[in-house]
Every structure is written in structure tokens, then in C-alpha cells.
C-alpha positions, 0 to 999 in steps of 0.5 A, a space after each residue: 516556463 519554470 515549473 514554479 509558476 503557473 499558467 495564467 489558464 491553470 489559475 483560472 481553472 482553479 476555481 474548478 477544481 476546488 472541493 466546495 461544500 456539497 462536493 465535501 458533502 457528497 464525498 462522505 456518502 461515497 459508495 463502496 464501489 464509489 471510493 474505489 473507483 476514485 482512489 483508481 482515478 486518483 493513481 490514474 491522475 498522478 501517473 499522468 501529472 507525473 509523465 508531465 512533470 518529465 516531460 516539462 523538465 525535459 523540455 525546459 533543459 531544452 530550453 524548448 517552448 512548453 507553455 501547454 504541457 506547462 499547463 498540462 502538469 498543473 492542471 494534473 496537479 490541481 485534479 490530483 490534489 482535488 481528488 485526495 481531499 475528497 478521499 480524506 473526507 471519505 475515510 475521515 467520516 468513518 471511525 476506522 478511517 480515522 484510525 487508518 488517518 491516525 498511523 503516519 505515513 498512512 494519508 487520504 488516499 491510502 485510508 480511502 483505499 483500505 475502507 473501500 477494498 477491504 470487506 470485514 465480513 468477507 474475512 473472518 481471519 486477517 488470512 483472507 485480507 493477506 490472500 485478498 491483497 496478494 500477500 499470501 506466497 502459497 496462492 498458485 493458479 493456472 493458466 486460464 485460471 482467475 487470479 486468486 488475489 487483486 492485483 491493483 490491490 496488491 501494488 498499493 500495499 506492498 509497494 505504495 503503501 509499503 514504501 511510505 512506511 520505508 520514507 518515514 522508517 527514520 521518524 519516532 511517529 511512524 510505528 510501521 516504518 520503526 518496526 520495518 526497520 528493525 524487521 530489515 536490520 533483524 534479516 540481514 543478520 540472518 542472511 549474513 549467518 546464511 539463514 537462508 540457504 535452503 531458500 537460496 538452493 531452491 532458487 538455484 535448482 528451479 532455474 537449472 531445471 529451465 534452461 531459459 530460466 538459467 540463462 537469464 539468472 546467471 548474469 544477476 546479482 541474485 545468482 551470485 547471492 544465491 551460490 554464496 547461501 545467501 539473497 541479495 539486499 533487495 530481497 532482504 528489503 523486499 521481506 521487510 517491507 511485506 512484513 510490515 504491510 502485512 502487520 498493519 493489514 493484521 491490525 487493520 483487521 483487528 480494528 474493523 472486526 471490533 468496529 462491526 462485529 463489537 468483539 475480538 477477531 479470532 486469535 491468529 493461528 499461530 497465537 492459538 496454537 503455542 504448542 507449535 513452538 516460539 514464537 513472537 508475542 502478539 503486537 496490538 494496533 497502536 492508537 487503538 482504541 481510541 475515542 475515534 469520531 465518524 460512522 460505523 463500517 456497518 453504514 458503509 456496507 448499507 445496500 451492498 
């Protein structure tokens, strides 16, 4: 069966998983703790719609039967579909997440997830959202320690989120994925002048205080970056990409701040500091403010 056509049972179901009127309704009035556990299901549902994808494509190569995991792969597909329009009628009820819809490359799923797992009145600085989100490169802890940040969180901005802004970086619409590019082009450059040296011999002494450790760099690429004064270019892209995560969680907590609490958040350590020495000018959310639609994020707090 060709991945093209649909089984006549997956198109019988369809009217089951299409996203009537009160569904619409209900995904509006979701819960906090609602919408994370549905931006969670959908991830679940497109890894699995996904390992079906290979498998039917395997199977058909094969020239093997695969009607049922035909059937399989668009029924994921229909559920997955379902799911990410009742995340887009969740953000789209709110002011923010109607900002959130209005960035390219941002969407239902990752709109739906910002609203529900960013909480502005437990960050007073865009500091805590960073740490929260696992963007903060001095959070340590122990072994038998709480993790200090979410990591399910944490793979959806800096890798889900992040690698939108680099499929879009070529598109004049996409702010984040323009300046990510200009971010990569700005540290490759520096990593060509072997600005990163000093990085590059702490990587080289912490593996040669663990022989385990040694033996398994050597034979990478990094190593040899490494002893050049240099990171490699995953590295590099790696670096862009969290900076440009991070600029937009800065302006998604500038925009919330203003939403709840009808005022400016706190300057940025840096900006309230100058005599710390340069450093860039300030860039403010794009689209913002705007004549955005939708409830306040005091609503959504409501009961929690």
C-alpha cells in the first residue's frame, strides 16, 4: 500500500478525531496542567507516527504486506493533526499566545507549550525562565540531587524549538532564525581567530584528568578542534542555536511581565550594569505591542 493512500478504515475513522465545536470549546478552558499534558501526548503521538512512517517505508521496499501498519501510520497522523489544533485553539485564546502564533517558525504546539510550562509569576528575572528550561550552563547538581531544571522542557527549546528557527533561518519572516544565522556567521569567525582557546584547553584538561574520559575523546573530531584552539562546527552551531532560544524566552518573558503584571520586567543584569564594560544594545520582542486578541495570563493562572 503507498503512503499516499489511506486505508479505507483510517478514513472511516476520520470523523473521529476531527475537532468538533465543544472540543474546540473545551480546548480554550484547558488547565495549566491540561495543556502540558497534552503538548506531552502530542511529542508522544509524532514519535510514534514517526517509528510507523519507517517502518511502512521499510516494508514497502520490501514489497512485503503492510496494510495494518498502513493503517497504523495515519491514524497516528489524524490524532496528531487533532491534538495540534486544539493546542492552537488553546494559545490562540490568549493574548500571548497570540503573540507567541505571530513569531514564524513558532506554531500551536510550541505556542501551547511556552503558555503552559512558563509560570511569569515564579520569574521575576528572564534568569529563572533560562534555569527553569535548562539554558543555564552554571546549574550543577549531585548525584541523588533534584535536577535543578525540566528536562522535557529543555529538549523542546533548544532542540524542537531551536531547530525551527534554523529550518526558517533562510526566510526574510522568520526574526529568530535571521538573527541565528548572523549569531553562527558572528562565531565562526571568532572560532577561526581561535577565540575560543581558552575553552578549548579546559576541554582538553578535563579529559586528561579522566582516563575514561581521554580515551573516548581522542578519536572525535572535537579533540582535534580542540588541540587546534578551536570547537568544531556542531559546537558552533550548537552556541547559535541556544542563543537564539534564549533571545526569544528573553522576549517571551518581557511580553508576559507586561501581560500580567501591566509594567516593564526588571532591566537585564547586564543593561543595569554598563559600567561592566560593552556590550550589545538591548533588542526588543518584534510584533510587540500589538493589538493582539485573547484573555490575560491572569485567567490562566485562575485556581492554581
Amino acid at each position: 500500500m503507498s503512503t499516499e493512500v489511506l486505508t479505507s478504515e483510517v478514513e472511516l475513522a476520520e470523523p473521529l478525531v476531527r475537532l468538533g465545536k465543544d472540543v474546540k470549546q473545551a480546548s480554550r478552558v484547558l488547565t495549566l496542567r491540561e495543556a502540558r499534558w497534552l503538548v506531552d501526548t502530542y511529542y508522544q503521538m509524532q514519535d510514534g507516527r514517526i517509528r510507523s512512517k519507517s517502518q511502512l517505508d521499510r516494508q514497502e521496499e520490501a514489497a512485503e504486506p503492510n496494510r495494518l501498519i498502513g493503517w497504523v501510520f495515519g491514524t497516528w497522523r489524524r490524532f496528531e493533526d487533532t491534538v495540534k489544533a486544539a493546542l492552537g485553539e488553546f494559545s490562540s485564546a490568549y493574548k500571548v499566545g497570540n503573540w507567541l502564533l505571530a513569531q514564524y517558525g513558532i506554531g500551536p504546539v510550541l505556542s501551547a507549550a511556552m503558555l503552559s510550562n512558563f509560570d511569569i509569576r515564579k520569574a521575576r528575572t528572564v534568569g529563572h525562565m533560562w534555569r527553569f528550561a535548562g539554558l543555564d550552563p552554571t546549574c550543577v547538581w549531585k548525584k541523588g540531587e533534584k535536577r535543578p531544571y525540566n528536562a522535557q522542557l529543555k529538549a523542546i527549546c533548544a532542540y524542537k524549538m531551536g531547530e525551527c528557527f534554523v529550518k526558517f533561518q533562510n526566510r526574510d519572516l522568520c526574526y529568530y532564525g535571521k538573527l541565528l544565522a548572523y549569531k553562527k556567521a558572528e562565531l565562526t569567525v571568532y572560532n577561526e581567530a581561535r577565540k575560543f582557546k581558552d575553552f578549548a584547553a579546559t576541554e582538553i584538561k578535563r579529559c586528561v584528568e579522566n582516563t575514561a574520559l581521554l580515551k573516548k575523546m581522542k578519536v572525535t573530531e572535537r579533540w582535534k578542534h580542540w588541540q587546534d584552539g578551536r570547537i568544531c562546527p556542531a559546537n558552533v552551531h550548537d552556541r547559535a542555536r541556544r542563543w537564539a532560544v534564549k533571545l526569544f524566552i528573553s522576549h517571551l518573558h518581557e511580553v508576559m511581565y507586561w501581560d500580567y503584571y501591566s509594567k516593564a520586567p526588571p532591566a537585564p543584569f547586564i543593561f543595569a550594569h554598563p559600567e561592566l564594560g560593552d556590550h550589545r544594545h538591548k533588542l526588543d520582542p518584534p510584533l510587540w505591542p500589538g493589538e493582539y486578541e485573547g484573555r490575560p495570563l491572569s485567567e490562566l493562572y485562575t485556581g492554581t
